[in-house]
PAZAPA-4460 file (N, C-alpha, C; in steps of 0.05 Angstrom, whole numbers, plus 32768, in hexadecimal, padded with zeros to 4 digits):
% residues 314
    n_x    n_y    n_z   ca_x   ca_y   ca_z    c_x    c_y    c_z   seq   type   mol
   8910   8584   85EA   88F5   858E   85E4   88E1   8578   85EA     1      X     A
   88C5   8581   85ED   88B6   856D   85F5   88A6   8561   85E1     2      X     A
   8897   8547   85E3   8884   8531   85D1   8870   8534   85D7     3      X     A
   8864   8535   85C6   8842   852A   85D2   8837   8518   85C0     4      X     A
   8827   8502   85CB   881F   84E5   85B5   8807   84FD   85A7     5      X     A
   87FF   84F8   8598   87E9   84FF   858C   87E1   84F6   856B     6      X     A
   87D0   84F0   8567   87BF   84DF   854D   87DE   84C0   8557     7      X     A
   87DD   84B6   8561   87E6   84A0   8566   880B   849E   855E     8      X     A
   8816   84B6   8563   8829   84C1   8557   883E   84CA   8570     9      X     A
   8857   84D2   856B   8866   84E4   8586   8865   8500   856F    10      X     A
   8862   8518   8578   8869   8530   856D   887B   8540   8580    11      X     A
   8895   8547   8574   88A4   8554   8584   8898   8570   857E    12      X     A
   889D   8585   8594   888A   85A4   858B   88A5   85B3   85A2    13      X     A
   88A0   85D6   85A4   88A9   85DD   85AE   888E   85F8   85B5    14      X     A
   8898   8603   85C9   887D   8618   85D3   8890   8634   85DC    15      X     A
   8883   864C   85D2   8891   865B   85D7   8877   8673   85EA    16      X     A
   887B   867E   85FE   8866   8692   860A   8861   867F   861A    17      X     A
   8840   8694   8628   8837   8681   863C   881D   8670   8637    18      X     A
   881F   865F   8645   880B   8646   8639   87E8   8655   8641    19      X     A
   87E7   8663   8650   87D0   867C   8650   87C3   8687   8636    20      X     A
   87DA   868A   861F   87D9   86A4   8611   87CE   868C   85F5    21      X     A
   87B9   869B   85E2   87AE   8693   85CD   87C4   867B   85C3    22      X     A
   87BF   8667   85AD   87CF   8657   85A8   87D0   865C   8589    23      X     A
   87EC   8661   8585   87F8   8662   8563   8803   8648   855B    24      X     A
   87F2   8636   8548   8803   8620   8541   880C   8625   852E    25      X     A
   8832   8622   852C   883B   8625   850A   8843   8607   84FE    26      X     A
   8838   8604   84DF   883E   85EA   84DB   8858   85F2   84C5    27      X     A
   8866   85DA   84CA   887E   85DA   84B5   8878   85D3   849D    28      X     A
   888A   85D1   8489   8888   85D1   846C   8895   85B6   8465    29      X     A
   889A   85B0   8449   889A   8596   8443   88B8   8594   8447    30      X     A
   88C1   8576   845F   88D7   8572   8463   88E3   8581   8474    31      X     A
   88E0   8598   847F   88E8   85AC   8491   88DA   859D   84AB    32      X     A
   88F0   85A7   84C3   88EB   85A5   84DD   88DF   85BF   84E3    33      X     A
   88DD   85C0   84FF   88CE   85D5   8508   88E2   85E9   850E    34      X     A
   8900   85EC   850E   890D   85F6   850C   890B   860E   84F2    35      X     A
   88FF   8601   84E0   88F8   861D   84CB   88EB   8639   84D5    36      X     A
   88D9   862A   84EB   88CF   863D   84F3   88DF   864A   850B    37      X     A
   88F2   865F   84FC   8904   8670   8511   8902   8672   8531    38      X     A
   890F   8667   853A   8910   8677   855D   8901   868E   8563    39      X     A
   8915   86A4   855A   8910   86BB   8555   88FE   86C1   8551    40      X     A
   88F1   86B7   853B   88D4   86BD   8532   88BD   86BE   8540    41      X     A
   88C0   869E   8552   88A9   868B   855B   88AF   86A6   857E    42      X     A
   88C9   86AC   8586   88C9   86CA   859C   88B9   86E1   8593    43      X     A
   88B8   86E8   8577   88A8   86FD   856D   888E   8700   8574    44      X     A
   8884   86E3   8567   8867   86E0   8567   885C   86E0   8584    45      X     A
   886C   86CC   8599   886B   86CB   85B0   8863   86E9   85BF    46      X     A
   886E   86F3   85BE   886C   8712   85C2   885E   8721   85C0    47      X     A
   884A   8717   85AE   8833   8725   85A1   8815   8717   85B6    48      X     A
   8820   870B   85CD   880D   8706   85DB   8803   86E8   85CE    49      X     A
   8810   86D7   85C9   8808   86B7   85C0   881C   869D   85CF    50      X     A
   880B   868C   85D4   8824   8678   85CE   8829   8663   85BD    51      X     A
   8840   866A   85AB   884A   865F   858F   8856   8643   8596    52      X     A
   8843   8631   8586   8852   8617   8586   8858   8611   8568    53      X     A
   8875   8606   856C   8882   85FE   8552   8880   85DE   8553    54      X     A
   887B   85CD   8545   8888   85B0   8545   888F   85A2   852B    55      X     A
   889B   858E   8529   88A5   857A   851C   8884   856C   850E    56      X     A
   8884   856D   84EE   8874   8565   84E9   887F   853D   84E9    57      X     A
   8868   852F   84E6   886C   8512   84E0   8886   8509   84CA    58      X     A
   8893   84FC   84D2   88AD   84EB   84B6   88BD   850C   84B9    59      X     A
   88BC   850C   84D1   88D1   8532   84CE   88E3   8537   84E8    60      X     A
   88FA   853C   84EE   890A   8544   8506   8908   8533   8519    61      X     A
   8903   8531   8528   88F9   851D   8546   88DE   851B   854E    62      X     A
   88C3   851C   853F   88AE   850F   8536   88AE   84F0   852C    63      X     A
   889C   84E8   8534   889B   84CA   852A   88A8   84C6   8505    64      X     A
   88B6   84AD   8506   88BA   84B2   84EF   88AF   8494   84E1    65      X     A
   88A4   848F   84CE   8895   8482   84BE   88B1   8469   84A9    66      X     A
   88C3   845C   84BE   88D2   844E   84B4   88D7   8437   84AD    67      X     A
   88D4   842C   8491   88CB   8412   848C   88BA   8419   8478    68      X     A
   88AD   842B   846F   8891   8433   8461   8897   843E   8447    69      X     A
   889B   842A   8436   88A5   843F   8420   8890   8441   8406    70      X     A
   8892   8454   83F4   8889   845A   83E5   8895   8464   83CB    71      X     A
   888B   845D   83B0   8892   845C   839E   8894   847B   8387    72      X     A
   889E   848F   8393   8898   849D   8380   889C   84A8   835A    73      X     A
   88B0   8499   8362   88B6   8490   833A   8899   848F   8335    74      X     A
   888B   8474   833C   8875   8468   8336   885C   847C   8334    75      X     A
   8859   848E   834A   8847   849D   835A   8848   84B1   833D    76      X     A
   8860   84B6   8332   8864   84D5   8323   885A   84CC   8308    77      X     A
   885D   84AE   82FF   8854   84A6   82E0   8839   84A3   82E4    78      X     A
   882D   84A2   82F7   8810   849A   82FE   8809   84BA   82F6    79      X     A
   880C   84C7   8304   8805   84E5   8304   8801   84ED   82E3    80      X     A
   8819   84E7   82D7   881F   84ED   82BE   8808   84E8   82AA    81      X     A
   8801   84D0   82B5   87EE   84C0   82A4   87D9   84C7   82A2    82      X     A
   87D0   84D9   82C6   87BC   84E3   82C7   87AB   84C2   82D6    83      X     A
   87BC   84AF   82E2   87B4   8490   82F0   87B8   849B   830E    84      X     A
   87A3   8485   8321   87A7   8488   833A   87BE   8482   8345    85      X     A
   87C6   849B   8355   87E2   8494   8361   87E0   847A   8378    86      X     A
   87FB   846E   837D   87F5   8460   8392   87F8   846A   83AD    87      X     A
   87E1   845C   83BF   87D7   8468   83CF   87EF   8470   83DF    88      X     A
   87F5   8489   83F5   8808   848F   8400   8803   848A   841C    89      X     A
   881C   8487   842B   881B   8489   8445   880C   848D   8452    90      X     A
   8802   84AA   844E   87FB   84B9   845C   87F3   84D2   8454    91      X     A
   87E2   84E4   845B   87D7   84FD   844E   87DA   8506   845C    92      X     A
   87CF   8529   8447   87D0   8541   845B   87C1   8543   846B    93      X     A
   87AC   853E   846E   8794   8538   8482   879B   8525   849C    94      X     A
   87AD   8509   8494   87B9   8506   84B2   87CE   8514   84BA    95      X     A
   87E0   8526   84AD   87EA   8533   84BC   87E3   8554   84CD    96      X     A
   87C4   855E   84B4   87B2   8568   84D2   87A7   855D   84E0    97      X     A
   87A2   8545   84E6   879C   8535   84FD   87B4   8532   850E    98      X     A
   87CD   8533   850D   87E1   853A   8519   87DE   8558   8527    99      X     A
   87D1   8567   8512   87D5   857D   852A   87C4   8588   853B   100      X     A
   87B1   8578   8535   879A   857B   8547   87A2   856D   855F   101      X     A
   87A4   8550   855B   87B0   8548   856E   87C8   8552   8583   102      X     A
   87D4   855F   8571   87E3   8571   858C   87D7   858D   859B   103      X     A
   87CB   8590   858B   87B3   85A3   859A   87AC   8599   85AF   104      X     A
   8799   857F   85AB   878D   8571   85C6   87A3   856A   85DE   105      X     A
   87BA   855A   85D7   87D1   855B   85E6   87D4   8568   85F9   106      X     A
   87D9   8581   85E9   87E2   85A0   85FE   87C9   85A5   85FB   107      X     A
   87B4   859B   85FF   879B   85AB   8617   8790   85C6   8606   108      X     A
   8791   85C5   85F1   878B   85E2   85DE   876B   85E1   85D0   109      X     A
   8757   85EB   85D5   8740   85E7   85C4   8744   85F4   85A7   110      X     A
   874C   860B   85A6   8747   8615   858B   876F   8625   8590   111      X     A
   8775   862E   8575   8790   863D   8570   878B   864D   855A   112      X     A
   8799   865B   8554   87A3   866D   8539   87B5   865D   8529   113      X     A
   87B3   8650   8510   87BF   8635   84F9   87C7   8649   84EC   114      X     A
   87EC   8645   84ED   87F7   864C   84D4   8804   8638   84CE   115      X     A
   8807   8635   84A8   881F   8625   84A1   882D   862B   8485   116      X     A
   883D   8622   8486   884E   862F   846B   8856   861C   845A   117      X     A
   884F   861E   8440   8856   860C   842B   883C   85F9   8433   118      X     A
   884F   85DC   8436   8844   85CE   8438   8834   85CE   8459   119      X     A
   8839   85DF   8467   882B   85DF   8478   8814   85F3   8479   120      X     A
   881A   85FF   8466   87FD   8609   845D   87E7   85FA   8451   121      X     A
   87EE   85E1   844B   87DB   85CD   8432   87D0   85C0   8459   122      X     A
   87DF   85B7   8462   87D6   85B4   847B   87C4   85C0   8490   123      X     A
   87C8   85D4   848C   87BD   85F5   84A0   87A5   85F1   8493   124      X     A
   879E   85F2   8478   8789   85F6   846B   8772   85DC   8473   125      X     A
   8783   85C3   846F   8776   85AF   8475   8773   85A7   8495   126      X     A
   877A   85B9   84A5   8773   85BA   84C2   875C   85CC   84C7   127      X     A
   8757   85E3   84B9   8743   85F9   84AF   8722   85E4   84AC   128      X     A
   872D   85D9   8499   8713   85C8   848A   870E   85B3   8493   129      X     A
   8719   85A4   84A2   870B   8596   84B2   870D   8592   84CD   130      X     A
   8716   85AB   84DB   8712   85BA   84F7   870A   85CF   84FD   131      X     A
   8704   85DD   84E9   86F4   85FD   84F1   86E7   8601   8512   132      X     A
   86E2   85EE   851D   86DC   85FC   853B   86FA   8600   854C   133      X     A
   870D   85EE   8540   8725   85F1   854F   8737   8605   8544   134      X     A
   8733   861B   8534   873C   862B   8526   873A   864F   852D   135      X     A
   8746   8654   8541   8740   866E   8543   8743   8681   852B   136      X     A
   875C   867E   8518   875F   8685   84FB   8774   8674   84EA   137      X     A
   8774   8679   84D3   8788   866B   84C4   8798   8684   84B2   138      X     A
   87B8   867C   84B9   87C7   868D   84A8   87D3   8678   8491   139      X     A
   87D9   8674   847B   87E2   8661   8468   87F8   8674   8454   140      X     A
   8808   866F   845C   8826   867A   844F   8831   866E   8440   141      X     A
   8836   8677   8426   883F   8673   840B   8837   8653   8407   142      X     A
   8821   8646   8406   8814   8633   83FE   8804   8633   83E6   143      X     A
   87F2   8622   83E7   87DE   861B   83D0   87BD   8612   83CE   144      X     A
   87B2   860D   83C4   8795   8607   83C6   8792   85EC   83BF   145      X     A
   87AD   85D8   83B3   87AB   85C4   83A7   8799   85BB   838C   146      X     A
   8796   85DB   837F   878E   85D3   8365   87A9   85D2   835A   147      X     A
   87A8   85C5   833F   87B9   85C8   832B   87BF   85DC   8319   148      X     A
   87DC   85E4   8310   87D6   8601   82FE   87D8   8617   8309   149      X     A
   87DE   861F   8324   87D0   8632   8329   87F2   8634   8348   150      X     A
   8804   8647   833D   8820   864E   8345   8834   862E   8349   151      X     A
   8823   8627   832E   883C   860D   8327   885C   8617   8331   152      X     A
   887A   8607   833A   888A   8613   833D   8899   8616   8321   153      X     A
   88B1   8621   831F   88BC   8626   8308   88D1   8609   830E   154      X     A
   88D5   85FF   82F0   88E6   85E4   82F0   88FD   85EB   8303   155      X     A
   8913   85FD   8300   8925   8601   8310   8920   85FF   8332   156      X     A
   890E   8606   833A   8902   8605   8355   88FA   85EA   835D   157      X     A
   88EC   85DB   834E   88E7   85C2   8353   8903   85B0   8348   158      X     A
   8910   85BA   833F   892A   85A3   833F   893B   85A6   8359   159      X     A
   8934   85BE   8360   894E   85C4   8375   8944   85B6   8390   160      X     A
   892D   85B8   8388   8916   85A9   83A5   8919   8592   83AE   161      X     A
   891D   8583   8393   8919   8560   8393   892D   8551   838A   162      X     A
   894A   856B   8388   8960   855E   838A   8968   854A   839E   163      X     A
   896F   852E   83A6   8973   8525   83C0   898C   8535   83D0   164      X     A
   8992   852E   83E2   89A1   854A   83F8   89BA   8533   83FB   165      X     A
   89D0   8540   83FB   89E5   852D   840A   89DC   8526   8424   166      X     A
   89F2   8510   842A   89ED   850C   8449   8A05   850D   8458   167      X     A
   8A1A   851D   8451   8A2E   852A   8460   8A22   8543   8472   168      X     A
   8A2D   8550   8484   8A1E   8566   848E   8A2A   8580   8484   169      X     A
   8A43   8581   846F   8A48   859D   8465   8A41   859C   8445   170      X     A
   8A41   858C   8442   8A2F   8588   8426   8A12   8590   8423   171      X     A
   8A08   8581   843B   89E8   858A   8447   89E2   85A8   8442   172      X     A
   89F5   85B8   844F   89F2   85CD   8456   89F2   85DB   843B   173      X     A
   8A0D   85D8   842C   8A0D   85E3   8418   89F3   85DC   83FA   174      X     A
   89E2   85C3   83FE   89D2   85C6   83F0   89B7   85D3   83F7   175      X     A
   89AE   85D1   8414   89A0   85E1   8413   89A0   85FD   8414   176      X     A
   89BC   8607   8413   89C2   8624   8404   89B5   8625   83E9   177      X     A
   89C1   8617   83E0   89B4   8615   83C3   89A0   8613   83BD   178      X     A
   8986   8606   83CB   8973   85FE   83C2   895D   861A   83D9   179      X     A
   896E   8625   83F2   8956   8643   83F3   8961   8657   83E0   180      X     A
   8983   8656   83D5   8989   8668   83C3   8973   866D   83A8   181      X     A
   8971   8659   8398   8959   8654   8388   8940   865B   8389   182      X     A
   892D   8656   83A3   8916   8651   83A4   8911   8665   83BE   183      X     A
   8922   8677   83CC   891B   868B   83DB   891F   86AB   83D9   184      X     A
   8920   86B4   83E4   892C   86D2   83E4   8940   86D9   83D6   185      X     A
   893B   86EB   83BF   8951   86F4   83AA   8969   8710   83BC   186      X     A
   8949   871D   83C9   8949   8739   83D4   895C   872E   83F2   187      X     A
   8950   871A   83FC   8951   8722   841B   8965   8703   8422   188      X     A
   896E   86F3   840C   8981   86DA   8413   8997   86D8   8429   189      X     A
   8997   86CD   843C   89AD   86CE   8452   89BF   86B4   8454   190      X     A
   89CE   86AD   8449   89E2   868B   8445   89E7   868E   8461   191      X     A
   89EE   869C   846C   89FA   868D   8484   89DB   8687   8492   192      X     A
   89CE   8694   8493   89B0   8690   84A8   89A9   8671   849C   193      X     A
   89AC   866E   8484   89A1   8656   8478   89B1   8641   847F   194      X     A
   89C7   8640   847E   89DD   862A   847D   89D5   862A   84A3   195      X     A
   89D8   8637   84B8   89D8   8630   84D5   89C2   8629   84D7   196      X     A
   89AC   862A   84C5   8993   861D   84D1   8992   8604   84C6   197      X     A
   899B   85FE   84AE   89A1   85DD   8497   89B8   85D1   84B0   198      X     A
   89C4   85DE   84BD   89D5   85C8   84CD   89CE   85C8   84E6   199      X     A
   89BA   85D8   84F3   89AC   85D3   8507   8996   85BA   8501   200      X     A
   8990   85BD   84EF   8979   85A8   84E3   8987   858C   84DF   201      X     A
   899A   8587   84CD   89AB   856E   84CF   89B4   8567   84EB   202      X     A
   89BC   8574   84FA   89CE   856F   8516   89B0   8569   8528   203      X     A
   899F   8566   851E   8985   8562   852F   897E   854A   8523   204      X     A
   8971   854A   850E   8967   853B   8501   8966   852A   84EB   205      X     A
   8978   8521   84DF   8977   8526   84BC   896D   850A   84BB   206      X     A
   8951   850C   84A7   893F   84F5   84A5   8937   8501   8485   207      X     A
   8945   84F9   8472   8938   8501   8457   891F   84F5   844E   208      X     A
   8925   84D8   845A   8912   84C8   844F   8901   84C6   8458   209      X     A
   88F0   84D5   8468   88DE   84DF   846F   88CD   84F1   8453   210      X     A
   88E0   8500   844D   88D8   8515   8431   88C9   8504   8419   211      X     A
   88D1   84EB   8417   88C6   84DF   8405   88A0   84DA   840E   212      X     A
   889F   84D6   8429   8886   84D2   842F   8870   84EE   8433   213      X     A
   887A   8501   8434   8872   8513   8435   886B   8520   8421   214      X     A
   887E   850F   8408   8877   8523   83EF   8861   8512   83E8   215      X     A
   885D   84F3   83ED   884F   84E8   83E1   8830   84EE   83F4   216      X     A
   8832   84FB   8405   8819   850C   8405   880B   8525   8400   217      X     A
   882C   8531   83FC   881B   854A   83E9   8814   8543   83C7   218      X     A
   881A   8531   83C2   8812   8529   83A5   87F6   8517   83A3   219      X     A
   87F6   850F   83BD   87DC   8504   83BC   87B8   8515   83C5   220      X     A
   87CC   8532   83C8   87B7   8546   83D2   87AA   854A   83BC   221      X     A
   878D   8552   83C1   877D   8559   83A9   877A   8574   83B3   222      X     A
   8766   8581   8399   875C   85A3   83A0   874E   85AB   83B8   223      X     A
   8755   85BA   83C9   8743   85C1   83D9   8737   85DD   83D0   224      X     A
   8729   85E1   83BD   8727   85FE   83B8   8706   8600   83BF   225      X     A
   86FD   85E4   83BC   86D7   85E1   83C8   86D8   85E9   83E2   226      X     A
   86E6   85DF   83F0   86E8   85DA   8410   86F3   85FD   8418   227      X     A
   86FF   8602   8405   8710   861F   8412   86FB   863A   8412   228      X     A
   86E8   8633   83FA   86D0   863B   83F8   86C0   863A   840A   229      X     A
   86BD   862D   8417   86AA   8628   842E   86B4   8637   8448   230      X     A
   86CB   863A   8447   86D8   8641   8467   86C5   865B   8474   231      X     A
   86CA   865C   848D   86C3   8675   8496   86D6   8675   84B3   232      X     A
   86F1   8672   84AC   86FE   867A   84BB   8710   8692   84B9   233      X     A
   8712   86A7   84CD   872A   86BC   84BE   8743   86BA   84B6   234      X     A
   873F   86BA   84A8   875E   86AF   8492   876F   86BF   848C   235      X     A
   8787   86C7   8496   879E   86D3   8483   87AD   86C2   8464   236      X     A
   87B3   86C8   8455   87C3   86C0   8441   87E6   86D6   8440   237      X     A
   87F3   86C7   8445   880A   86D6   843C   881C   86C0   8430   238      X     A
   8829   86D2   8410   883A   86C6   83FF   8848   86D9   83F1   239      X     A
   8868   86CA   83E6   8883   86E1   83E1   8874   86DD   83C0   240      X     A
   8877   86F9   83BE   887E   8701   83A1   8886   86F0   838A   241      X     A
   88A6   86ED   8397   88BC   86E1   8386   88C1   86C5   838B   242      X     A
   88A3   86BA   8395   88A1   869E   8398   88A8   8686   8384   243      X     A
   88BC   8671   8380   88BA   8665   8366   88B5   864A   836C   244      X     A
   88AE   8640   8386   88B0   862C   8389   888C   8626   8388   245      X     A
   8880   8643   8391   885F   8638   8395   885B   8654   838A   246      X     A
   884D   8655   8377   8847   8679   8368   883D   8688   837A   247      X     A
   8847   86A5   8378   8834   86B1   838B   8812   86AD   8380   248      X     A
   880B   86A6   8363   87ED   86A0   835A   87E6   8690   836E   249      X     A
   87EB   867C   837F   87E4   866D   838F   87D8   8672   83A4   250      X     A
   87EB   8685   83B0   87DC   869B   83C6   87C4   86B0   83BF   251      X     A
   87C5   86B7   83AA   87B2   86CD   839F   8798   86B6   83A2   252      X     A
   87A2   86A5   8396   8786   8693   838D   877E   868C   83AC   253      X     A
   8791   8685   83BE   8781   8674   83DA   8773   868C   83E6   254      X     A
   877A   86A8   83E5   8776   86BE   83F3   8753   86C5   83E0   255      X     A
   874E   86C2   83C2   8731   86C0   83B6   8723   86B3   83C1   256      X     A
   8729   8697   83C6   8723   8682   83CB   8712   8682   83E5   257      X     A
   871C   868B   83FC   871C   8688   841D   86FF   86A7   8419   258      X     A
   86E4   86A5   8425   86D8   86B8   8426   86EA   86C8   8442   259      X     A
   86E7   86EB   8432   86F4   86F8   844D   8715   86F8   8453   260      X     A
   8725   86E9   8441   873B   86E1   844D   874A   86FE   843F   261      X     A
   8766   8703   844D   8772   8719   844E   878F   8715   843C   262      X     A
   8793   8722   8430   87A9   870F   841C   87C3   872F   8422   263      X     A
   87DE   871E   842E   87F8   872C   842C   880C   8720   841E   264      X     A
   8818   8734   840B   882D   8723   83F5   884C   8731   83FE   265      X     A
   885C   8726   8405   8873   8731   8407   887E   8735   83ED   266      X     A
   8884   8745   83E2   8898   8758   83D3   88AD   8743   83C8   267      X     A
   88C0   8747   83E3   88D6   873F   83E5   88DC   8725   83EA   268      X     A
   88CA   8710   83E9   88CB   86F9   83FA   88CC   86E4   83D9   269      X     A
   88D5   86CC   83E4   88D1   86BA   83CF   88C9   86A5   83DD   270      X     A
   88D3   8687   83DC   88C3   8672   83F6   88CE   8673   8406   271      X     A
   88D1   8689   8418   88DC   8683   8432   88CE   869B   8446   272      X     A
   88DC   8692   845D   88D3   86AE   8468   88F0   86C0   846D   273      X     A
   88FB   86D3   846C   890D   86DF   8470   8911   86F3   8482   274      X     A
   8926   86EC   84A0   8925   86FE   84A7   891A   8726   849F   275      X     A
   8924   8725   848A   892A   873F   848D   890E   874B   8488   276      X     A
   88EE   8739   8480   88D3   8743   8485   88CB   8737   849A   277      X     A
   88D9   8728   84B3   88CB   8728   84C4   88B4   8737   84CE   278      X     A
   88B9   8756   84D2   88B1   876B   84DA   8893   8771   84D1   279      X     A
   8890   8763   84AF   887C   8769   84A8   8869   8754   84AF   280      X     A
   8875   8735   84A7   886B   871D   84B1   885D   8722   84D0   281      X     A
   886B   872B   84E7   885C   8726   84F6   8846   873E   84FC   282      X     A
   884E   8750   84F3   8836   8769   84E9   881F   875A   84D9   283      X     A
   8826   8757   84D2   8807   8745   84C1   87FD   8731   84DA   284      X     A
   880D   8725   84DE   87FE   8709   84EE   87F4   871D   850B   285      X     A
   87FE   872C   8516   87EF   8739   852C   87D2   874F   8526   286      X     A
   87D5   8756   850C   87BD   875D   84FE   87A9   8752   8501   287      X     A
   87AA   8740   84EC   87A2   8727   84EE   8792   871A   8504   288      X     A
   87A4   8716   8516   879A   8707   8531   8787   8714   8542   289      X     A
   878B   8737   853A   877D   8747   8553   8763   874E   8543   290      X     A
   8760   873E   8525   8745   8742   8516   8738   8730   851C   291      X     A
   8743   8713   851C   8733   8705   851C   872F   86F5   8541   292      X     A
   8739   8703   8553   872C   86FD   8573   8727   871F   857C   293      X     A
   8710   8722   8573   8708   873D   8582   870A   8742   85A1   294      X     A
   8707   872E   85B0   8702   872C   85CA   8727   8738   85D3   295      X     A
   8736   8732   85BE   8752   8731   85C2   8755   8751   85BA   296      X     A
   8749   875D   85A8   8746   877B   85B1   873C   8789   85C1   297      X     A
   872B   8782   85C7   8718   8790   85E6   872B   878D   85FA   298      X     A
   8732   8775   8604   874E   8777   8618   8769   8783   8616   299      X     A
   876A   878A   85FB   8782   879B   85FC   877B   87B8   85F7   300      X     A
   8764   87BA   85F3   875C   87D9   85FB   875C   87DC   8610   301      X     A
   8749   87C8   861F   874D   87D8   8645   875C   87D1   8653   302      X     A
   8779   87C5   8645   8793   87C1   8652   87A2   87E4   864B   303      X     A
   8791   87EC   8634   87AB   8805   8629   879D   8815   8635   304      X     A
   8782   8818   863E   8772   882D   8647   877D   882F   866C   305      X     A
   877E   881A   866F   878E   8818   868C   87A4   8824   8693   306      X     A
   87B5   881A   867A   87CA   882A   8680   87DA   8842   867B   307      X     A
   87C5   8853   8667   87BC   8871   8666   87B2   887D   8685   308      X     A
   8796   8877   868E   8799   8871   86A4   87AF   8880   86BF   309      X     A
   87C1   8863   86B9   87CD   8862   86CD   87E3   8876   86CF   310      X     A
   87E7   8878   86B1   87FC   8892   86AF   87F8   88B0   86AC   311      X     A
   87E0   88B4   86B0   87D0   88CB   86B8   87D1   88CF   86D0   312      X     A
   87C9   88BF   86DB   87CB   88C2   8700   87DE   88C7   870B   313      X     A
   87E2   88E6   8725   87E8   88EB   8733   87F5   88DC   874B   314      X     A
***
């Protein structure tokens, strides 16, 4: 797969469609490669007339990794406690939307359609707010606003999260069974889908310690609920129901929050995305997309009107 330097970084990415067609950036979630974001999926969306780029966020898969740089989070979590300034982190969510801007510029892209999930929604959001001209829309999937209080996870969810992971590769596998067993789909759970993608992911990449830096920037995020207020970009929100890792309140609230924004809750979903609502997932996001680039409906009317048209004729 290919690199591109960008914000002073290598980002590994992958592109699916033709480089012609609108640009979908999906950002990954905390600790996840871009591999979360399904093949399959990133063909779906493709299809829909886009071209979907997936990549490796920073301290993640074959992205630059931040080695040597450590950080204290024992320390980071009694500070919190105390309600004291944490110590400062690596790195934030804001450089790592400057990561994806920067791959924007890279690949030659002025503006895209920003999705991200989880934690790449805290991202998406903060690419929103301080890129709105490079934002054709923002979709933010089962994320947060970074207030407090507001779809806290349930203790069991957050233990299973920040359990550390073996570093065998069938151990690997078998804990992160465990830990989407917990914190994903009750309705729609697939072990084997999970376990071939946890060993696709290790057999690629396995950089845990990366996760430490990453978390120490989502803890260093503050509220964006001023800033989300302000947006005037078209925004989808979609979040699972049976979410326990990020409440679905989280999504309700980012979807108040965003003027205009369009809020879809899967049912069936908890923090993941699950095959088996693909169908609806990308029903929404093509919704979505054909609301907020009108110009992108006018062309596909006098593409369908053409070819009425053409099938009328003698």
């Amino acid at each position: 797969m290919p690199q591109a330097h960008a914000n002073g970084i290598l980002i590994e990415y992958e592109s699916f469609g033709r480089d012609s067609d609108p640009a979908l950036l999906l950002v990954s979630g905390w600790s996840v490669q871009m591999l979360a974001w399904d093949e399959a999926l990133c063909r779906r969306l493709a299809a829909l007339g886009l071209r979907v780029i997936r990549f490796d966020n920073r301290d993640c898969g074959l992205s630059t990794h931040f080695d040597g740089v450590e950080y204290d989070l024992l320390a980071a979590g009694a500070a919190q406690l105390r309600g004291a300034a944490l110590p400062v982190p690596p790195y934030r969510l804001s450089d790592m939307a400057d990561d994806a801007i920067g791959l924007l510029d890279a690949l030659g892209i002025e503006r895209a359609h920003i999705a991200g999930a989880s934690m790449g929604g805290m991202i998406a959001q903060r690419i929103a707010i301080a890129y709105p001209a490079r934002v054709l829309s923002l979709i933010s999937i089962m994320s947060n606003t970074g207030e407090p209080g507001i779809g806290d996870p349930t203790p069991e969810a957050f233990a299973a999260l920040f359990t550390p992971p073996p570093t065998t590769r069938d151990a690997y596998a078998d804990h992160i069974a465990k830990v989407a067993r917990i914190i994903g789909s009750k309705t729609h759970f697939d072990e084997r889908a999970v376990r071939a993608r946890a060993l696709a992911g290790f057999d690629r990449a396995y950089y845990p310690q990366g996760a430490v830096r990453q978390t120490a920037a989502v803890m260093s995020e503050t509220s964006r609920a001023e800033a989300l207020g302000q947006l005037r970009v078209p925004t989808l929100v979609i979040h699972g129901r049976q979410d326990p890792l990020i409440g679905c309140a989280a999504g309700v609230r980012t979807a108040e929050l965003i003027p205009g924004a369009s809020l879809v809750i899967l049912e069936g979903a908890g923090h993941d995305l699950p095959e088996a609502l693909w169908p609806e997932i990308v029903g929404a996001l093509s919704a979505h997309i054909d609301r907020a680039t009108p110009k992108r409906r006018f062309v596909d009317r006098i593409k369908a009107w053409l070819r009425r048209r053409a099938v009328r004729r003698p």
